[in-house]
N, C-alpha and C positions, 0 to 999 in steps of 0.2 A: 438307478437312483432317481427320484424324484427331488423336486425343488420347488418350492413354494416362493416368491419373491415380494415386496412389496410394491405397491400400486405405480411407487414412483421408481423402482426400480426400473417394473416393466416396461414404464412408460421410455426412461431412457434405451432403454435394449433397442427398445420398438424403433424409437427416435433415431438411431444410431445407423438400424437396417433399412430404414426409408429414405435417409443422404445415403445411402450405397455405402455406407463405409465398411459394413461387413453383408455377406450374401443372407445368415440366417442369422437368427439370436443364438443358435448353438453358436456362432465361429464368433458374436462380440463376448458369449462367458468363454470361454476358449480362451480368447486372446485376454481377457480379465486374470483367467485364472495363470494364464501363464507370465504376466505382471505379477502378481501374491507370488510366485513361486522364484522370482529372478529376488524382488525386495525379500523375502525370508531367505535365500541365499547370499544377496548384500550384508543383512543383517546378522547372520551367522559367520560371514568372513569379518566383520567387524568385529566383533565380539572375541574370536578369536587371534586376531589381531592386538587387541586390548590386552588380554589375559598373555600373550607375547608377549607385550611391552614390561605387562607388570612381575611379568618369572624376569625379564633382562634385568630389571631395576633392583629385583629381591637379589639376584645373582650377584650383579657386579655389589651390594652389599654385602653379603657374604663375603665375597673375596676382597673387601676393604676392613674386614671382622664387626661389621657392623651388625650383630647377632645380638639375641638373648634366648636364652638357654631355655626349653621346652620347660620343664620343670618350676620355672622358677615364674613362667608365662600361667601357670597354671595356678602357681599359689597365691597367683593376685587375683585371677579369676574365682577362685573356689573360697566359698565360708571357710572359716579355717577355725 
């Protein structure tokens, strides 16, 4: 795969491998890409952390009869 980047992109990569902090510009997108890949792993434990919380909320609702009835959720929704 090729990659095209922009000017200032480069220029940081470049910048990056000239303090030594990494050996090539492969190992600063490397180490880039394996940031993106930890934060969309954050943000997918989040998310489903969230959607956790909001089945525990609908449950203990449920089990308080705090309901309404599909049917009846529907004929408010729909022209009738």
């Amino acid at each position: 795969m090729n990659i095209t980047l922009q000017a200032e992109q480069e220029q940081f990569i470049q910048s990056l491998v000239q303090m030594g902090k990494y050996q090539t510009a492969e190992d600063a997108i490397a180490a880039a890409l394996e940031l993106l890949k930890e934060q969309n792993r954050q943000r997918d434990e989040m998310r489903l952390s969230e959607l956790r919380q909001k089945i525990a909320v609908g449950t203990e609702q449920i089990s308080r009869g705090q309901v309404t009835d599909g049917e009846e959720v529907f004929a408010r929704l729909l022209p009738g």
